[in-house]
C-alpha positions in Angstrom: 334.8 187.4 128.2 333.4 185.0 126.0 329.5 183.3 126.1 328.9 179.7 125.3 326.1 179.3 123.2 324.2 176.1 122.7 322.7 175.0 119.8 318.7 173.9 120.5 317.9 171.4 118.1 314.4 172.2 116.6 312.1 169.5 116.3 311.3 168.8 112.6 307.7 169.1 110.8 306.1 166.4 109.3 307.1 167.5 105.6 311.3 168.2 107.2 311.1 164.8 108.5 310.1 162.8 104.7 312.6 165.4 102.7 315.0 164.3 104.9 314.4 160.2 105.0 313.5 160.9 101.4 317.0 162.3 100.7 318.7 159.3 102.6 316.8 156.3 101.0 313.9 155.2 98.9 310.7 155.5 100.6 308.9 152.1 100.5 305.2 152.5 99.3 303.9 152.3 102.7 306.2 155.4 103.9 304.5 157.1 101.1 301.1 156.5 102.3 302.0 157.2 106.0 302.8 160.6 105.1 300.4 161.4 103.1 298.1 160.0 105.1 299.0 162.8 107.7 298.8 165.7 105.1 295.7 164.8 103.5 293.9 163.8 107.4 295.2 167.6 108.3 293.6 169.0 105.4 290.1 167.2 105.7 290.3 167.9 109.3 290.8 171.1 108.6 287.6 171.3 106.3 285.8 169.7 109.2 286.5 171.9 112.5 286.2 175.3 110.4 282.7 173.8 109.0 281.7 172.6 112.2 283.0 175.6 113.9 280.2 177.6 111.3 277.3 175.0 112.0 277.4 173.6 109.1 277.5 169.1 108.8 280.3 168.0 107.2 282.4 164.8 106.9 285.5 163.5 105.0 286.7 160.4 104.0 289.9 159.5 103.1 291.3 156.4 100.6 294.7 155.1 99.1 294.8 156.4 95.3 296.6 153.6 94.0 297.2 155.1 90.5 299.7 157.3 91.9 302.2 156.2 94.4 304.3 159.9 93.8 304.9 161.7 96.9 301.8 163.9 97.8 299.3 161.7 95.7 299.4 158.6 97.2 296.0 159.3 99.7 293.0 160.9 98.3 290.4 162.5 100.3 287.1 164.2 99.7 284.6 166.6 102.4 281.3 167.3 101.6 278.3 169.0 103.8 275.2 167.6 104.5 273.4 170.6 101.7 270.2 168.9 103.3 269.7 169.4 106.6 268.0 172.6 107.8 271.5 173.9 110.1 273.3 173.9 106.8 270.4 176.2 105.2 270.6 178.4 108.1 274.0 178.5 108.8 275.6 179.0 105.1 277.1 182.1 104.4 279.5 182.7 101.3 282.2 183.7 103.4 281.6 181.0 105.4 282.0 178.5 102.2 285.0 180.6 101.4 286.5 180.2 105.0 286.1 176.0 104.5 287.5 175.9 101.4 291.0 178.1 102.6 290.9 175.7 105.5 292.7 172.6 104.1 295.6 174.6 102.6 295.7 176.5 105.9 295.7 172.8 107.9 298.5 171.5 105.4 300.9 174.7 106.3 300.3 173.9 109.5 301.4 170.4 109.1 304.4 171.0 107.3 305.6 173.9 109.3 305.2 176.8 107.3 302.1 178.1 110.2 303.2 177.3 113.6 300.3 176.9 116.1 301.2 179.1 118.9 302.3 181.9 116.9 298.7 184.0 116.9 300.2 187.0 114.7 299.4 187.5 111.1 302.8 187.8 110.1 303.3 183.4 109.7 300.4 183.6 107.6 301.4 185.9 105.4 304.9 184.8 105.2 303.5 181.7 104.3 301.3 182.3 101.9 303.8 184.8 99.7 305.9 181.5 99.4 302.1 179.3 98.3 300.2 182.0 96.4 299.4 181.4 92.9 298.6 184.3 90.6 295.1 184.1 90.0 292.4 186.7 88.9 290.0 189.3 90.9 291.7 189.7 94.1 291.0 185.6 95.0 293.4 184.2 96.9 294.3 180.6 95.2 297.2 178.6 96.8 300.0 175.9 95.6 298.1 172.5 96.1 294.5 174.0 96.4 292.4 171.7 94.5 289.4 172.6 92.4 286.5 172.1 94.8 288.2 174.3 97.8 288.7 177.1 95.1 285.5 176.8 93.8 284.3 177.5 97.5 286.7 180.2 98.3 285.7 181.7 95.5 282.0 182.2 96.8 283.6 185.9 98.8 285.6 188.5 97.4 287.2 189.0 101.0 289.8 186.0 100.5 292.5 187.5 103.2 290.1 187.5 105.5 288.8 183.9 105.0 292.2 183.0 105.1 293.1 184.4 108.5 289.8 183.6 109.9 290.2 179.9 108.8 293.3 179.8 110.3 292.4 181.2 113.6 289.9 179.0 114.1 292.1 175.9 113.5 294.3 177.5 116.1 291.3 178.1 118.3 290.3 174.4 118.6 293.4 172.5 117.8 292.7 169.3 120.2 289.5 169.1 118.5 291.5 169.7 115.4 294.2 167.2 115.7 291.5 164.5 117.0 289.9 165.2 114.2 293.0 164.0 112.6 293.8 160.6 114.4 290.3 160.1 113.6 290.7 160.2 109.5 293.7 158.3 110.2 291.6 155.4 112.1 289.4 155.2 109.8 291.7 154.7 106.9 293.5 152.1 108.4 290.1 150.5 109.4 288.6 150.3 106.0 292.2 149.5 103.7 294.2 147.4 106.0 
């Protein structure tokens, strides 16, 4: 007796999806913005819900860096806290700080695949991060792609595997919030440079 299997075509991540046009033709510049666009929206987003989740004002803009039309440095972005207001005085913690600045890496795994969203084990995210982890000195956590600032503010705890996981569970926690969050960023991009 034999069984039939079928294969089930998974759907591709963001990041499958430009290797593989990427592999078949020449992105056009606008391509190249349209997907980083996405990846740099996830990870500002992701700044965002884990700050907001904490208390603490944020917001993030996002803008074409025209100096660099290379995959993955086409969109610049940027989140900072309102350092002002009295909810961010009472409501900053390092490991908070630390927990925000792991949150855009976290945000871009989940956008290309590497964390799935359902999956609430802590095996994806450590999976994931064996294949991003940079070595780096005193136990801090420092990933592929991680760019000064968010070290500099994951550096402010020495517990950096558990800002990690918390950063990602929260992401997980509020992902409609998360994602329009996302189309948000996106919005205003196209508002202010098309």
């Amino acid at each position: 007796m034999t069984t039939k299997t079928h294969d089930i075509e998974e759907p591709l991540s963001p990041r499958d999806k430009l290797i593989q046009t990427f592999q078949s033709e020449q992105l056009t510049k606008e391509e190249i913005i349209q997907m980083d666009l996405g990846r740099m929206a996830y990870h500002e987003a992701g700044h965002i819900i884990v700050a907001r989740h904490f208390g603490l004002e944020a917001r993030a803009k996002l803008w074409p860096n025209d100096s660099n039309l290379e995959i993955n440095k086409s969109v610049a972005g940027a989140m900072c806290f309102n350092i002002y207001s009295d909810k961010y005085q009472r409501n900053r913690t390092d490991f908070r700080l630390a927990t925000v600045g792991y949150a855009g890496v976290i945000a871009e795994g989940i956008w290309d695949g590497g964390i799935e969203w359902e999956n609430q084990s802590e095996c994806d995210i450590e999976d994931w991060w064996q294949m991003k982890i940079m070595p780096w000195e005193n136990d801090l956590i420092v990933f592929e792609g991680m760019s000064e600032t968010d070290v500099q503010c994951a550096a402010k705890h020495p517990q950096s595997r558990r800002a990690v996981k918390v950063a990602a569970n929260i992401l997980r926690r509020r992902k409609k919030e998360f994602l329009d969050e996302v189309e948000c960023l996106k919005a205003e991009f196209h508002k202010a440079f098309n």
